[in-house]
N, CA, C and O atoms as a GROMACS GRO file, in nm:
protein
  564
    1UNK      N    1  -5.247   7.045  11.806
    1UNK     CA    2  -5.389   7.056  11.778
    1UNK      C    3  -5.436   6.944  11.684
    1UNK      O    4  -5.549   6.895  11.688
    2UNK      N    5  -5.314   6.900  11.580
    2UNK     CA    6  -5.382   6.815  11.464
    2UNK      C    7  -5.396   6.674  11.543
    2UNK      O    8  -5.482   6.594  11.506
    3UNK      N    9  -5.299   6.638  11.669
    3UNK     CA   10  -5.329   6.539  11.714
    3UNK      C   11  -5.441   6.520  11.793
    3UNK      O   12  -5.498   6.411  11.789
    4UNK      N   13  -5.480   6.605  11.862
    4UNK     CA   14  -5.626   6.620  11.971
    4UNK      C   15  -5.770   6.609  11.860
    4UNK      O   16  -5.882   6.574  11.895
    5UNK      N   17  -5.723   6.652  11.712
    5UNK     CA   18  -5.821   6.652  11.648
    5UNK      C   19  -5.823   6.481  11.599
    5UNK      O   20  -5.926   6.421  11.569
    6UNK      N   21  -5.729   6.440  11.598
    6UNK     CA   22  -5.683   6.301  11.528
    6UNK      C   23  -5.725   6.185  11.645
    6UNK      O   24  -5.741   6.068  11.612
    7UNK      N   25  -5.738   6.224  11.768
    7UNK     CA   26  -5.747   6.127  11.864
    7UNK      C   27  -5.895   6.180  11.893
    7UNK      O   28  -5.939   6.117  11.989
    8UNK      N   29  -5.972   6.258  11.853
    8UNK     CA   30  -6.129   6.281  11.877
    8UNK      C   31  -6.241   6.215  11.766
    8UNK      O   32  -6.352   6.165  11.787
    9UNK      N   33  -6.168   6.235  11.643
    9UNK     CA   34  -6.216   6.163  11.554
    9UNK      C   35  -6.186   5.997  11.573
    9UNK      O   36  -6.267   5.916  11.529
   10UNK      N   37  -6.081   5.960  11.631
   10UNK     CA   38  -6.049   5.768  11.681
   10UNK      C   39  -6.179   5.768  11.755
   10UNK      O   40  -6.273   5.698  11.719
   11UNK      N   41  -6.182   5.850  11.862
   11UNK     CA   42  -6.260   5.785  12.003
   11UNK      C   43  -6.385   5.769  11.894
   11UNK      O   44  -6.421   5.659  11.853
   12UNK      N   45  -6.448   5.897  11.853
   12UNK     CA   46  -6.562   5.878  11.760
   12UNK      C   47  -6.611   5.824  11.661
   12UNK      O   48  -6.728   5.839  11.626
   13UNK      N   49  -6.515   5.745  11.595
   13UNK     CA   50  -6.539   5.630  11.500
   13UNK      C   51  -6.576   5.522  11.558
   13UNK      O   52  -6.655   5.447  11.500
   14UNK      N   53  -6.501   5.477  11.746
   14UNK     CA   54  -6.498   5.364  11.809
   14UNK      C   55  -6.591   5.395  11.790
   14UNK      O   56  -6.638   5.358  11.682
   15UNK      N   57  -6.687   5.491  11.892
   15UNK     CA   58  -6.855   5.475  11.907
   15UNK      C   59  -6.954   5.446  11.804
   15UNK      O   60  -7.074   5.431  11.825
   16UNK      N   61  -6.890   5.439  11.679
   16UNK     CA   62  -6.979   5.463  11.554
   16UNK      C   63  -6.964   5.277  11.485
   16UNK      O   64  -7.037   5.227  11.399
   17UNK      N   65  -6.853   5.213  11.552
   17UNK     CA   66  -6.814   5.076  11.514
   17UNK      C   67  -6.934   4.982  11.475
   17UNK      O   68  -7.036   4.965  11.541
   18UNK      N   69  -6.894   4.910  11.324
   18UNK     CA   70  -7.014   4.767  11.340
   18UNK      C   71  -6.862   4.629  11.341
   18UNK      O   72  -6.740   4.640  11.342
   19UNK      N   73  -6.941   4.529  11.339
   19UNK     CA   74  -6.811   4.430  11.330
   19UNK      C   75  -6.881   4.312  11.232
   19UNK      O   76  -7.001   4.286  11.240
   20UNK      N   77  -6.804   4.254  11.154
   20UNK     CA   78  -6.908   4.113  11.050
   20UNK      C   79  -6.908   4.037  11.167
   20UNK      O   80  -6.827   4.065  11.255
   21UNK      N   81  -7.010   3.919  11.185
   21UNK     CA   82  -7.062   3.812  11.236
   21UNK      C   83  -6.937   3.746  11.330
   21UNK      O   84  -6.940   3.721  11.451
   22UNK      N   85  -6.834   3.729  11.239
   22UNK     CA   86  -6.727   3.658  11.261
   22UNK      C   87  -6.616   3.721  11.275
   22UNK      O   88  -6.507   3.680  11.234
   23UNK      N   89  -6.646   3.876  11.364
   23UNK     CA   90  -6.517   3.960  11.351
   23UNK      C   91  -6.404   3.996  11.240
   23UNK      O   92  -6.332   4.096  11.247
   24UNK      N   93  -6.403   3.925  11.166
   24UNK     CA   94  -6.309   3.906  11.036
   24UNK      C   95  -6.285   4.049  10.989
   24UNK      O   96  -6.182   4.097  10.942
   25UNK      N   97  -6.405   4.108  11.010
   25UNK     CA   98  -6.359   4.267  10.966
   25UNK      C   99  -6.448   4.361  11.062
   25UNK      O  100  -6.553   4.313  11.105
   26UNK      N  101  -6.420   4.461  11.088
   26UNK     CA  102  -6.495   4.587  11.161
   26UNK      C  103  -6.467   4.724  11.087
   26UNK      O  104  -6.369   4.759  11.020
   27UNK      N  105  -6.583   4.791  11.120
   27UNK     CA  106  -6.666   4.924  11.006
   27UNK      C  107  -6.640   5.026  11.137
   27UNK      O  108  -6.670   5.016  11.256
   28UNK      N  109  -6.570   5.129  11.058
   28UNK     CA  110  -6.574   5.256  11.160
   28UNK      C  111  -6.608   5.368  11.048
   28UNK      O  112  -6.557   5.383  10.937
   29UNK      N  113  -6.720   5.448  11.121
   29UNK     CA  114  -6.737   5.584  11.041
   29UNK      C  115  -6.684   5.699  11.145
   29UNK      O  116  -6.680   5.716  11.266
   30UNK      N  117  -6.643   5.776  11.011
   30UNK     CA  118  -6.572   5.906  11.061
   30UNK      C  119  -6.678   5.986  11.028
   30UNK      O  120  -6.648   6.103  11.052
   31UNK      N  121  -6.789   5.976  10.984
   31UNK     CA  122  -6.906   6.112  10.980
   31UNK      C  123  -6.986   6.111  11.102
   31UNK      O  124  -6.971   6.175  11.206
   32UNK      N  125  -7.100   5.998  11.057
   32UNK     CA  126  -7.180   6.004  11.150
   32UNK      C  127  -7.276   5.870  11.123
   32UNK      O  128  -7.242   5.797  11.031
   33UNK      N  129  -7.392   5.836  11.197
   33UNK     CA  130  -7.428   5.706  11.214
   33UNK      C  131  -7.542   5.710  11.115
   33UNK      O  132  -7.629   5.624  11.101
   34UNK      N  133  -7.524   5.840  11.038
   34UNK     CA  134  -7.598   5.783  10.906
   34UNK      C  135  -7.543   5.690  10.810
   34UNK      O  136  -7.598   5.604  10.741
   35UNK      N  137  -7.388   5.737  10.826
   35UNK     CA  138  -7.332   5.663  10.696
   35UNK      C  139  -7.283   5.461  10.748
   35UNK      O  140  -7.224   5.375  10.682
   36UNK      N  141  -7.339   5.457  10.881
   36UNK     CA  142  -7.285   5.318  10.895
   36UNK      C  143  -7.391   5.194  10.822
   36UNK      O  144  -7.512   5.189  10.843
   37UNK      N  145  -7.331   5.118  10.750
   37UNK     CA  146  -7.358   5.038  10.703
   37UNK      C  147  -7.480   5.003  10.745
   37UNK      O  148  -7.515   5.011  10.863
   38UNK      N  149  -7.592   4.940  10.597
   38UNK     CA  150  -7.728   4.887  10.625
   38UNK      C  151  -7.686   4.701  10.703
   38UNK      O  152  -7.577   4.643  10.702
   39UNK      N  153  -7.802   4.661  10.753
   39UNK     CA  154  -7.716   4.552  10.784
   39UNK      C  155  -7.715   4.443  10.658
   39UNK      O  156  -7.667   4.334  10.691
   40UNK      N  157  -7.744   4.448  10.570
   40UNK     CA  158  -7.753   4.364  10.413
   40UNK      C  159  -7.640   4.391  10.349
   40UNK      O  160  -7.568   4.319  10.280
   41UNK      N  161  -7.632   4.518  10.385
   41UNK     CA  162  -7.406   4.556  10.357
   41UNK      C  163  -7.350   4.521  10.428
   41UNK      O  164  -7.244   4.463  10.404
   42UNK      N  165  -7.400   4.544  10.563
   42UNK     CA  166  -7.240   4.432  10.630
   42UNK      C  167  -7.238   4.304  10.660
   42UNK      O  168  -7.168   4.255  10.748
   43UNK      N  169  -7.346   4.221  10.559
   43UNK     CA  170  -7.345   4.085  10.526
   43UNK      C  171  -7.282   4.061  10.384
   43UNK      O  172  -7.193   3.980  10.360
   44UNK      N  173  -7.351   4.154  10.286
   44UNK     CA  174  -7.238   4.225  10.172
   44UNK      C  175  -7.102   4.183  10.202
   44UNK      O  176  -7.057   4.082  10.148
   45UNK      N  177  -7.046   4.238  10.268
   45UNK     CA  178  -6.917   4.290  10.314
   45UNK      C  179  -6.859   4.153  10.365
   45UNK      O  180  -6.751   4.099  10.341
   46UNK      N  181  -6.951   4.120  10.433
   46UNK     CA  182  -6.869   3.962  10.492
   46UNK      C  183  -6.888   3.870  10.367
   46UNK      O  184  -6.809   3.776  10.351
   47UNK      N  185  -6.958   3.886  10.304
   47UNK     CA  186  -6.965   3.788  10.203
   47UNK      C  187  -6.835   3.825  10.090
   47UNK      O  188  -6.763   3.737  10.044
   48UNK      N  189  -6.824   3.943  10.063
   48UNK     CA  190  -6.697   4.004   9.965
   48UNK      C  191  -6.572   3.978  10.014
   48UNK      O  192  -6.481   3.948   9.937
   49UNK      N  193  -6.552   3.988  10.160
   49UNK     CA  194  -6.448   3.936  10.242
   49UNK      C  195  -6.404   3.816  10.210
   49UNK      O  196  -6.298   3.823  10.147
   50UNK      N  197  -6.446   3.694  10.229
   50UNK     CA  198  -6.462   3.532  10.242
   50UNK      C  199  -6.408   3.506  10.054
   50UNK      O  200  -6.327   3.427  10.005
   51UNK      N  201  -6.504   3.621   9.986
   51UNK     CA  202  -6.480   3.527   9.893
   51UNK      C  203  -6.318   3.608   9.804
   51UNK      O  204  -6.234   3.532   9.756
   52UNK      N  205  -6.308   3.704   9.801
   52UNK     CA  206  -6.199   3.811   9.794
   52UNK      C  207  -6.073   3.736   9.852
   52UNK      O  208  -5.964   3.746   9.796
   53UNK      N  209  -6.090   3.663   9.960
   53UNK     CA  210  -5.969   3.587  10.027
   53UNK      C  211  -5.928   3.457   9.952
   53UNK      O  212  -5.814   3.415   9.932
   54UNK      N  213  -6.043   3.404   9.916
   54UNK     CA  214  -6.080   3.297   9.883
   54UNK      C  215  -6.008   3.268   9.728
   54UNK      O  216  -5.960   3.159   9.696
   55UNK      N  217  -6.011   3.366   9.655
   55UNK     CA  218  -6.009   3.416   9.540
   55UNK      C  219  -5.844   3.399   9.522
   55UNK      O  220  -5.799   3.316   9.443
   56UNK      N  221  -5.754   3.488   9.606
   56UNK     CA  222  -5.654   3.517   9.641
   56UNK      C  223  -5.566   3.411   9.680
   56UNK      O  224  -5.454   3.395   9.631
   57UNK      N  225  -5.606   3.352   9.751
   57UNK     CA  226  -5.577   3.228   9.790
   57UNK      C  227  -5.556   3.109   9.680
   57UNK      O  228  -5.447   3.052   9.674
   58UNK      N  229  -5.642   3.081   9.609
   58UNK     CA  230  -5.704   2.987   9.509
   58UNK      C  231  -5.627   3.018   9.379
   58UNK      O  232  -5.620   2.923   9.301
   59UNK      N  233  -5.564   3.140   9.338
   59UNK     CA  234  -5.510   3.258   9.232
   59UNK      C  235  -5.350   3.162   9.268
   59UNK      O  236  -5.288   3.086   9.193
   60UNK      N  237  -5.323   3.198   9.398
   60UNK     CA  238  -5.159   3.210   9.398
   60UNK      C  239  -5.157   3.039   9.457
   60UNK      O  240  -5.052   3.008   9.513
   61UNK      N  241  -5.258   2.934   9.449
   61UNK     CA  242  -5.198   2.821   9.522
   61UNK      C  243  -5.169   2.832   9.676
   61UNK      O  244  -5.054   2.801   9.708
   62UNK      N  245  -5.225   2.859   9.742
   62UNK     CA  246  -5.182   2.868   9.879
   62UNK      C  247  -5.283   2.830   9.954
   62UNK      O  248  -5.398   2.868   9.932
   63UNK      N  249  -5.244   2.738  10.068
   63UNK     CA  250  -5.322   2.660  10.144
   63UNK      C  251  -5.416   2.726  10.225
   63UNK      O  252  -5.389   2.789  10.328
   64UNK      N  253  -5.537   2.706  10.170
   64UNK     CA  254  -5.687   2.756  10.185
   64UNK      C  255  -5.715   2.785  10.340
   64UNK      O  256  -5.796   2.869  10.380
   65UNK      N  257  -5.640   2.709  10.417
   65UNK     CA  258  -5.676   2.700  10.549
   65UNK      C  259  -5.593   2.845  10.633
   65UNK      O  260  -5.621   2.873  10.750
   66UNK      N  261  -5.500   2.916  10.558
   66UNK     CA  262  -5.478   3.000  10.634
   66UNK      C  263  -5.588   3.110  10.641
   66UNK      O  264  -5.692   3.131  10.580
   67UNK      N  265  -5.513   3.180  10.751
   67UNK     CA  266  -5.673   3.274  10.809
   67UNK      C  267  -5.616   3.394  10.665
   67UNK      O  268  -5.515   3.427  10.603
   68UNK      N  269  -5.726   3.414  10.673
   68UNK     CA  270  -5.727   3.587  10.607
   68UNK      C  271  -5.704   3.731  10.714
   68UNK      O  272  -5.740   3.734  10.832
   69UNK      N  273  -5.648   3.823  10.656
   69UNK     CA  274  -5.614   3.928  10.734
   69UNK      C  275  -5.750   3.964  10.792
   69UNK      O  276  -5.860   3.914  10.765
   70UNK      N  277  -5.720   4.060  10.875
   70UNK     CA  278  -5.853   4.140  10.969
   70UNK      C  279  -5.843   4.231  10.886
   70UNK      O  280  -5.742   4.261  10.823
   71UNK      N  281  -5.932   4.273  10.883
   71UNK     CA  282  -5.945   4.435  10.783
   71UNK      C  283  -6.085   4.507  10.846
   71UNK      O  284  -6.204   4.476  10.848
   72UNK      N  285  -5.993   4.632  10.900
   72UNK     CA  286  -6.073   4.739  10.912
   72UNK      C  287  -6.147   4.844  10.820
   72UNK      O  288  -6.078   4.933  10.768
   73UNK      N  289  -6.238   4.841  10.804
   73UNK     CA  290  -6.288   4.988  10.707
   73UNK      C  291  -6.350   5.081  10.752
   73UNK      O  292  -6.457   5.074  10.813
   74UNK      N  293  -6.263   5.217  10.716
   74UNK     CA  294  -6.288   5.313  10.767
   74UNK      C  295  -6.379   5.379  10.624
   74UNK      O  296  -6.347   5.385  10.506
   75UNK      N  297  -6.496   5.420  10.692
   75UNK     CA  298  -6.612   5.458  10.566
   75UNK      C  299  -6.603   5.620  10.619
   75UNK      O  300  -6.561   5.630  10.734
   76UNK      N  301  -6.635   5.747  10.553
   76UNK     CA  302  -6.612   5.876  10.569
   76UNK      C  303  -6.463   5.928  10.533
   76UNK      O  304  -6.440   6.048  10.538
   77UNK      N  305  -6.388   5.860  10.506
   77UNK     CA  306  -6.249   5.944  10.489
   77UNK      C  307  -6.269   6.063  10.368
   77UNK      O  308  -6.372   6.111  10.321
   78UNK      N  309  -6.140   6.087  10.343
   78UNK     CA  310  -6.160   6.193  10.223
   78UNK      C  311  -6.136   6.156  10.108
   78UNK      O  312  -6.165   6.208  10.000
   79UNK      N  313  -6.083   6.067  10.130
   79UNK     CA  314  -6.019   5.945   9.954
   79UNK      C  315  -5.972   5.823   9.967
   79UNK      O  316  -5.896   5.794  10.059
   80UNK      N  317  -6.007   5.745   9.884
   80UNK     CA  318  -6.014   5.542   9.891
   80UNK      C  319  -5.904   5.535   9.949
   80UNK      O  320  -5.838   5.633   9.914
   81UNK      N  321  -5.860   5.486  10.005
   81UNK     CA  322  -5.692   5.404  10.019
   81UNK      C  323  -5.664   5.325  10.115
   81UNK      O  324  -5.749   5.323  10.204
   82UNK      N  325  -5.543   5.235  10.131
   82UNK     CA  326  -5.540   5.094  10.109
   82UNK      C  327  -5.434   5.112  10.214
   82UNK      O  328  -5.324   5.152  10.178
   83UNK      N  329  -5.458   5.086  10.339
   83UNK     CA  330  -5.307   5.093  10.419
   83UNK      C  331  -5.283   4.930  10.525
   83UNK      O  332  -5.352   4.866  10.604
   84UNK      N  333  -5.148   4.919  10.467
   84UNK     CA  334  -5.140   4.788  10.509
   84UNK      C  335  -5.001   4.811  10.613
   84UNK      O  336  -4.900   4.868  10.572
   85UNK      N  337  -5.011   4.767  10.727
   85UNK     CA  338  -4.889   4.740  10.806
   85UNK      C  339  -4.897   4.568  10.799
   85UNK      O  340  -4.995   4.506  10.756
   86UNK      N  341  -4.801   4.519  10.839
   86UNK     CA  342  -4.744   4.419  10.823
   86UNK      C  343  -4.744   4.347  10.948
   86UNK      O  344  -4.744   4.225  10.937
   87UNK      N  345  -4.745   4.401  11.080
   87UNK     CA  346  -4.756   4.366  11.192
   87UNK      C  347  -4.904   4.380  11.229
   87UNK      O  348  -4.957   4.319  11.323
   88UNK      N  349  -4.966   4.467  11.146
   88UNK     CA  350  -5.114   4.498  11.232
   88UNK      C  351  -5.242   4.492  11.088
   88UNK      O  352  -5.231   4.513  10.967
   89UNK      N  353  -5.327   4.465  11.153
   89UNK     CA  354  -5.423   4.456  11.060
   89UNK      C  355  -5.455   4.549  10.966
   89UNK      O  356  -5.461   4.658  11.022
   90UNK      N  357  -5.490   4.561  10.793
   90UNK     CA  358  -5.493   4.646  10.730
   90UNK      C  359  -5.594   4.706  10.755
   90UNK      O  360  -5.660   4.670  10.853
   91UNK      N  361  -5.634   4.810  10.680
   91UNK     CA  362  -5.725   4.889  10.673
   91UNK      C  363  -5.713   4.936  10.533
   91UNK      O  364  -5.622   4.938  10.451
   92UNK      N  365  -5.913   4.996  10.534
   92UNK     CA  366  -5.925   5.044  10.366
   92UNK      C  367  -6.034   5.149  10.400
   92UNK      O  368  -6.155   5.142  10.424
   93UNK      N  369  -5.947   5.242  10.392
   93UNK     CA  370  -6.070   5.393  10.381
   93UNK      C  371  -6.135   5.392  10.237
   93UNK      O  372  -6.087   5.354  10.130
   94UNK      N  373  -6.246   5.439  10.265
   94UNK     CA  374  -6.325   5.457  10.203
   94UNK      C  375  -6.430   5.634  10.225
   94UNK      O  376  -6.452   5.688  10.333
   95UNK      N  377  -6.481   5.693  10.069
   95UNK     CA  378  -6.537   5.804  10.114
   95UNK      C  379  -6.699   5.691  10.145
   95UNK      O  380  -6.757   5.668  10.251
   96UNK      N  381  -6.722   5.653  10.037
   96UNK     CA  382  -6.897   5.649  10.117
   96UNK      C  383  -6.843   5.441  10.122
   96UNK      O  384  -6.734   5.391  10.094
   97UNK      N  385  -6.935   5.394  10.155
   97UNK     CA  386  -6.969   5.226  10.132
   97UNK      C  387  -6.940   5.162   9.957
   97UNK      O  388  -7.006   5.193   9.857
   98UNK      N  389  -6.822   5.067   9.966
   98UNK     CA  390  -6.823   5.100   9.814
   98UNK      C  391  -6.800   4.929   9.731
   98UNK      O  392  -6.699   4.903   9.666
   99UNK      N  393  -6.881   4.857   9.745
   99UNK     CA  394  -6.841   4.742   9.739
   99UNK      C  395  -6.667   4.701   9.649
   99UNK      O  396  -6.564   4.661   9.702
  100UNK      N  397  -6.686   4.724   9.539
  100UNK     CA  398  -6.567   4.738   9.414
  100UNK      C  399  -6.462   4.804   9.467
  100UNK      O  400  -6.354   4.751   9.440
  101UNK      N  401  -6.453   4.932   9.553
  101UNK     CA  402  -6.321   4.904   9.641
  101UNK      C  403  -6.291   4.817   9.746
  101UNK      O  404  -6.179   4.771   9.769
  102UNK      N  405  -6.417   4.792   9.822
  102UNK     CA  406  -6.367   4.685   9.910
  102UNK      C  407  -6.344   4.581   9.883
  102UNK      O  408  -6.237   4.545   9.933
  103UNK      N  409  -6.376   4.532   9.845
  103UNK     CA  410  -6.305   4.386   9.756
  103UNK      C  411  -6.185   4.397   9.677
  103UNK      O  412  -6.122   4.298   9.640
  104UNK      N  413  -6.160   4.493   9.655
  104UNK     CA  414  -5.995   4.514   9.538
  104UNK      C  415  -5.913   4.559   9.681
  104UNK      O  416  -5.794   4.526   9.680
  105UNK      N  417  -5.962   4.631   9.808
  105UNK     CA  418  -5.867   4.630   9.922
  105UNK      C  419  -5.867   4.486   9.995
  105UNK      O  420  -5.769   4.462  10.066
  106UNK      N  421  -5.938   4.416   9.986
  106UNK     CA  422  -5.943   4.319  10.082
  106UNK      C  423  -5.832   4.226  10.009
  106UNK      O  424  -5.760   4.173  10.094
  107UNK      N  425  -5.797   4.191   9.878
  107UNK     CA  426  -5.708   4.109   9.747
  107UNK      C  427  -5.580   4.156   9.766
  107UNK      O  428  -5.488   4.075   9.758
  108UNK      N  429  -5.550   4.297   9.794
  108UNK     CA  430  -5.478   4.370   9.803
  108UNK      C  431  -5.408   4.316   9.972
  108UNK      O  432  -5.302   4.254   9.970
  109UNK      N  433  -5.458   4.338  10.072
  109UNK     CA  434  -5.457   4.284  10.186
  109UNK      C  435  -5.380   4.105  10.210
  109UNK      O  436  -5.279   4.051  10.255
  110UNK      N  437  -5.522   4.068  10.141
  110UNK     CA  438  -5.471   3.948  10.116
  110UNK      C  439  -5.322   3.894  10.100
  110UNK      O  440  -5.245   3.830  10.172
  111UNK      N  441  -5.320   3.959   9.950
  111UNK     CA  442  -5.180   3.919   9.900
  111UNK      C  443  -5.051   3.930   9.950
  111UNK      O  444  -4.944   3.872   9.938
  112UNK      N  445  -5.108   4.050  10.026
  112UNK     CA  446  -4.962   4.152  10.111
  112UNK      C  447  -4.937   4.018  10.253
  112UNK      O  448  -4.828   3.969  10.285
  113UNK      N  449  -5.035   3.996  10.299
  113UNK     CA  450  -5.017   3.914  10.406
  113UNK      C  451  -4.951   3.730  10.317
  113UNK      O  452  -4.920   3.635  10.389
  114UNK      N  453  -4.947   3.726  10.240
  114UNK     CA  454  -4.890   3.593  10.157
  114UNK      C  455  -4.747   3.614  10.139
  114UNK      O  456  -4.664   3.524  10.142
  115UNK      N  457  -4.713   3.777  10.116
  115UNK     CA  458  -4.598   3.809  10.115
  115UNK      C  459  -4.469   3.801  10.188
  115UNK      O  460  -4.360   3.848  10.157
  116UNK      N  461  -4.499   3.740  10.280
  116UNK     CA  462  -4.395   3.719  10.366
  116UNK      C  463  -4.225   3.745  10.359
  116UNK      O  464  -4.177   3.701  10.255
  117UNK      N  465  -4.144   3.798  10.435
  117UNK     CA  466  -4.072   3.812  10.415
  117UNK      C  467  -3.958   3.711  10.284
  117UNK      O  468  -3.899   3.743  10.181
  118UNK      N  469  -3.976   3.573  10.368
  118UNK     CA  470  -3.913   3.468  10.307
  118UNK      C  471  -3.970   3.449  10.133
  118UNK      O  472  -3.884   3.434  10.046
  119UNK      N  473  -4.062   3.452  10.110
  119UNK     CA  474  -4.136   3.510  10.000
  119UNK      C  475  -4.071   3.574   9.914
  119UNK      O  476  -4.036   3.539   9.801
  120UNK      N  477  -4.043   3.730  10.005
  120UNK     CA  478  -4.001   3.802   9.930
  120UNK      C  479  -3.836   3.813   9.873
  120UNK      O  480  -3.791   3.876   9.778
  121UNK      N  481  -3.765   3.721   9.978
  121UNK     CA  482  -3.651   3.647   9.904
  121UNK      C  483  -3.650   3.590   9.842
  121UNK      O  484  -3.581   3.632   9.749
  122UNK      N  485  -3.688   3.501   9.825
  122UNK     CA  486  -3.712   3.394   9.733
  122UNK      C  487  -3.775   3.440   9.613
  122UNK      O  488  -3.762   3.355   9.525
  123UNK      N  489  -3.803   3.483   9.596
  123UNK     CA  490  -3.854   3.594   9.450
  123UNK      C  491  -3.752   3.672   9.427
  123UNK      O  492  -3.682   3.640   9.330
  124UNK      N  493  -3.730   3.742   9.472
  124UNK     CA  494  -3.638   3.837   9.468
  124UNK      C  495  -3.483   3.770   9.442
  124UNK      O  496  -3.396   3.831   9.380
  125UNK      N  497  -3.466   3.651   9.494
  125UNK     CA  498  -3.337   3.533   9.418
  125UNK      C  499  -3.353   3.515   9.309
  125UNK      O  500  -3.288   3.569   9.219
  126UNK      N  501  -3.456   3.424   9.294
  126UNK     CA  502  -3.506   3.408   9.150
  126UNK      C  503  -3.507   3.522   9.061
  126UNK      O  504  -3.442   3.499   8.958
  127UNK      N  505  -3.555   3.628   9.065
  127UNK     CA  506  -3.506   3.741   8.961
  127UNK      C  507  -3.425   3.781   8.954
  127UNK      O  508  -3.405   3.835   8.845
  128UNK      N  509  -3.313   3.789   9.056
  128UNK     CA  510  -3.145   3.797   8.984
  128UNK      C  511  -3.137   3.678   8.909
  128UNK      O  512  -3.104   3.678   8.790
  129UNK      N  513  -3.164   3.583   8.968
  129UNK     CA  514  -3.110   3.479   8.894
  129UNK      C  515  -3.164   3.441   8.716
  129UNK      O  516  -3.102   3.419   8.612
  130UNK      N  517  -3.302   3.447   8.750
  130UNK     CA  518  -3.333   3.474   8.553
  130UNK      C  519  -3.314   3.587   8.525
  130UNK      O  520  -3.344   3.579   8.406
  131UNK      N  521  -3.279   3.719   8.543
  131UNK     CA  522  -3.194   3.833   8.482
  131UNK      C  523  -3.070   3.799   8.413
  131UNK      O  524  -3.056   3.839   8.297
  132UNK      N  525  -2.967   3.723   8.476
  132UNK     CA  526  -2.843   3.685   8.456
  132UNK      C  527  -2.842   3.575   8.372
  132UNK      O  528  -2.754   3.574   8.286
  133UNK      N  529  -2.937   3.462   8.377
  133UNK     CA  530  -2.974   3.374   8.271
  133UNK      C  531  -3.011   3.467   8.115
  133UNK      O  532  -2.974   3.428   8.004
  134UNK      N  533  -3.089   3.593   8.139
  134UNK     CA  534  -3.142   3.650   8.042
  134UNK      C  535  -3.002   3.713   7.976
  134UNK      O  536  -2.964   3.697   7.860
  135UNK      N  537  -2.930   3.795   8.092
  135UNK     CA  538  -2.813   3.855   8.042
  135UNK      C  539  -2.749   3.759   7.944
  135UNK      O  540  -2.783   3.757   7.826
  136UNK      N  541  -2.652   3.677   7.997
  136UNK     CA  542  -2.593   3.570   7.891
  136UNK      C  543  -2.634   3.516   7.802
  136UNK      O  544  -2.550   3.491   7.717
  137UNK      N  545  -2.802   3.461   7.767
  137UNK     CA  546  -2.829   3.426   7.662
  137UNK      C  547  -2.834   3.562   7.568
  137UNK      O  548  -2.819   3.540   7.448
  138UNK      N  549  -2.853   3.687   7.602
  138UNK     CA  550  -2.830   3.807   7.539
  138UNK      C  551  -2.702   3.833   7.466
  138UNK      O  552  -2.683   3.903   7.366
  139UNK      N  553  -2.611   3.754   7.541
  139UNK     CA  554  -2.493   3.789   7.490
  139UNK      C  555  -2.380   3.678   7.411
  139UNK      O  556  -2.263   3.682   7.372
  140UNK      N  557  -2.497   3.574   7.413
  140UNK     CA  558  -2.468   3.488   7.305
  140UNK      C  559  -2.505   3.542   7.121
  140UNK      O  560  -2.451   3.533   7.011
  141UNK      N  561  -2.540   3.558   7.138
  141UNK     CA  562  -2.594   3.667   7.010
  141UNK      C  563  -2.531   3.694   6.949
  141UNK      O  564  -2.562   3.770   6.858
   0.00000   0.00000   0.00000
């Protein structure tokens, strides 16, 4: 039953869909077509997008020219949150339209997609490796 309810509410968000200018992100409501975005918010929104990436980008040094993630927002949920797969485009529920979360999901997004596996070795080397630098100078002491 929870799935028939879960795949009625999908179909009905499709119908309820807006998308920014430049696809970069698309708006699904789970209430109803009151709550879909004015269109000055989902220029808002593309504008918080661009620069949220931009931001992110510019923060960690990383070459400006890569694309930014797609990000879906789902507006009507029951509580903010931030779901990122790694293979597929994130998404950021939202209860009503909320600029200040969407922009802290879109950074969030961002970053996760910078993360790359190789990334995350390479960090993750490096902190054994200054741990163990830290250890021994600890134990010069």
């Amino acid at each position: 039953m929870s799935k028939l309810i879960s795949v009625l509410l999908l179909l009905s968000s499709l119908a309820l869909a807006q998308s920014s200018s430049d696809q970069s992100l698309s708006v699904h409501h789970l209430t109803n077509v009151k709550s879909s975005l004015r269109p000055a918010q989902l220029l808002e929104a593309e504008s918080i997008y661009h620069s949220a990436c931009w931001e992110v980008q510019r923060e960690f040094h990383k070459d400006a020219s890569q694309p930014c993630p797609h990000v879906t927002v789902i507006v009507g949920t029951e509580r903010n949150e931030i779901h990122s797969r790694r293979a597929q485009d994130g998404e950021i529920w939202m209860k009503k339209w909320d600029p200040i979360v969407f922009a802290r999901g879109v950074v969030v997004l961002t970053f996760g997609q910078m993360l790359t596996q190789d990334v995350i070795v390479q960090l993750g080397n490096r902190a054994l490796q200054h741990s163990s630098a830290a250890t021994d100078v600890a134990r010069l002491k």
